[in-house]
N, C-alpha and C positions, 0 to 999 in steps of 0.2 A: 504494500500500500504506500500511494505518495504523501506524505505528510507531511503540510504546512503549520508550524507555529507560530503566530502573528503577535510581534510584542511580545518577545521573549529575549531577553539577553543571557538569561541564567541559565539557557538549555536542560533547563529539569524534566519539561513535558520532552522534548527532542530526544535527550538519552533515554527517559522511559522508553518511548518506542523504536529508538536503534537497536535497544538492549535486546528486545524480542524480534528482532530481524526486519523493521522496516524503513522505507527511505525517509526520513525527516528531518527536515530543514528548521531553522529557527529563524529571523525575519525580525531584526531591530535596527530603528537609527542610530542605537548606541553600538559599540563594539561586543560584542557575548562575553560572557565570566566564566562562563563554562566549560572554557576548556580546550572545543572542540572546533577553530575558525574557519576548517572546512566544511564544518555543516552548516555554517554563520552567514546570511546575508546582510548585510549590514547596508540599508537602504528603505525608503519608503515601503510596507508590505501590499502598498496599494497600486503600485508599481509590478507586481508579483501575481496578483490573483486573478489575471487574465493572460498575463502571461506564457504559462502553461496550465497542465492539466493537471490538477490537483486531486485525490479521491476526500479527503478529509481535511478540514482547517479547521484547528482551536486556537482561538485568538483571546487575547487579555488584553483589549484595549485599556488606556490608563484612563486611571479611575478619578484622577485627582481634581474633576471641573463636573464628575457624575456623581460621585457618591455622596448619602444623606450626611456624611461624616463633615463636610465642608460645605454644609446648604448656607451656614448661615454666612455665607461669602457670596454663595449664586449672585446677589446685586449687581455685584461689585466685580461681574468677571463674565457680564452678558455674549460676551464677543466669544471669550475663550470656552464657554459652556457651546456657545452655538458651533463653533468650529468642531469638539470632541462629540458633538450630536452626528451631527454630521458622519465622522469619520465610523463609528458604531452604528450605524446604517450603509455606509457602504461595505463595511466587513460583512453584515448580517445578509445582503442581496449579491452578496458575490455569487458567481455561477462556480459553487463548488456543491459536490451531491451532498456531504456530510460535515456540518457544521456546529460547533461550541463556541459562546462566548460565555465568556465566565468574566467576571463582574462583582461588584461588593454591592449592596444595597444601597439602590439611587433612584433616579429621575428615570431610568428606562425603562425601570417596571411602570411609569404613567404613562410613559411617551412611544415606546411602543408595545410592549405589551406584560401583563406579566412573566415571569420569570419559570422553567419550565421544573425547574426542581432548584431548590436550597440546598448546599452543602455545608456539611461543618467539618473543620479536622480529627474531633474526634470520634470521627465514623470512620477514619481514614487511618487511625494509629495515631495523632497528638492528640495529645492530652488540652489540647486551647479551643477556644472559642472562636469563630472568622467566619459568622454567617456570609456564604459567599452564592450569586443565583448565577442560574447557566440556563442558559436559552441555546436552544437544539434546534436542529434541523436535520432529520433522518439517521436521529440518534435516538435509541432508548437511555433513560435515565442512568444516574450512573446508579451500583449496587452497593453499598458501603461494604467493606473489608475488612475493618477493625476497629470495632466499639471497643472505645480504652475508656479507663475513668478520666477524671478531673476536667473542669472544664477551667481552667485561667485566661482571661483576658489579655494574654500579654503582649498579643497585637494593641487592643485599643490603647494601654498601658505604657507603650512606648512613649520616652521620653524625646523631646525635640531634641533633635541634631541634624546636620547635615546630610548624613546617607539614612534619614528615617524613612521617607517615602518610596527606596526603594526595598527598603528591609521589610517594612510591612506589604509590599505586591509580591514579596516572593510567592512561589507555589510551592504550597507542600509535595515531599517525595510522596505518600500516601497518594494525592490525588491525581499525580502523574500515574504514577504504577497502574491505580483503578484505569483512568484514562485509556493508558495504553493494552492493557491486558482485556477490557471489557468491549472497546470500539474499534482496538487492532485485530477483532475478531471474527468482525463483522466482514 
């Protein structure tokens, strides 16, 4: 299967599904952490999804001008909200057969629809809290894998610094793995 990861620099969803034998790409303006710079596109991903033939895209568009986390700024950043509107509609109508965005709790469950299942990491193996929604397209839901205890907030908990916002987008290993082993199956 050809696998596009949109807004990915960490390549956690891309080695899940290399791991299990399939082609996947990662797809950020930023350079990849991950490791792996030959799997790394390192360019608009909007540039990419017509480009070729894609079987699956999970994208993370960023969340930082959607999610309810930062409403009380929405005012103050009309432009910069309408632009990430935007961009999360044109991932969602790409002409790719099987699609995931995944997403933190925001304005897209009003604006285009709600969200097709809630995930949390501790369905996943951590022990934290990170209600996160994914909106599918010819994907069944994902199946959780490992109900662990404790629930900490230590996403919402993070302390301001400099590399906060992308510590808190990372993807968990748990929901990669699910990802890859439950739609790389399909």
């Amino acid at each position: 299967m050809k696998v596009l990861v949109a807004c990915e620099e960490s390549q956690v969803v891309t080695k899940a599904f290399r791991a299990i034998g399939h082609e996947a790409y990662s797809c950020d303006i930023a350079p990849c952490t991950g490791g792996y710079p030959e799997w790394h596109m390192q360019h608009d991903v909007l540039k990419h999804l017509n480009e070729e033939y894609w079987d699956l895209m999970i994208a993370h568009p960023p969340c930082t001008h959607l999610a309810v986390s930062g409403a009380r700024w929405f005012k103050d950043k009309e432009d910069l909200q309408t632009e990430a509107i935007i961009f999360f509609f044109e991932l969602v109508n790409a002409n790719i057969p099987r699609i995931a965005i995944e997403n933190p709790v925001g304005i897209m469950s009003t604006l285009y629809r709600k969200p097709d299942q809630y995930i949390q990491p501790w369905e996943y193996g951590h022990g934290e809290t990170k209600k996160t929604c994914l909106w599918l397209k010819g994907l069944p839901k994902l199946v959780p894998t490992n109900i662990v205890p404790g629930r900490e907030a230590r996403v919402h908990k993070m302390p301001p610094s400099d590399h906060r916002a992308k510590d808190r987008a990372k993807t968990y290993d748990g929901w990669a793995a699910a990802m890859a082993q439950q739609w790389g199956s399909i």
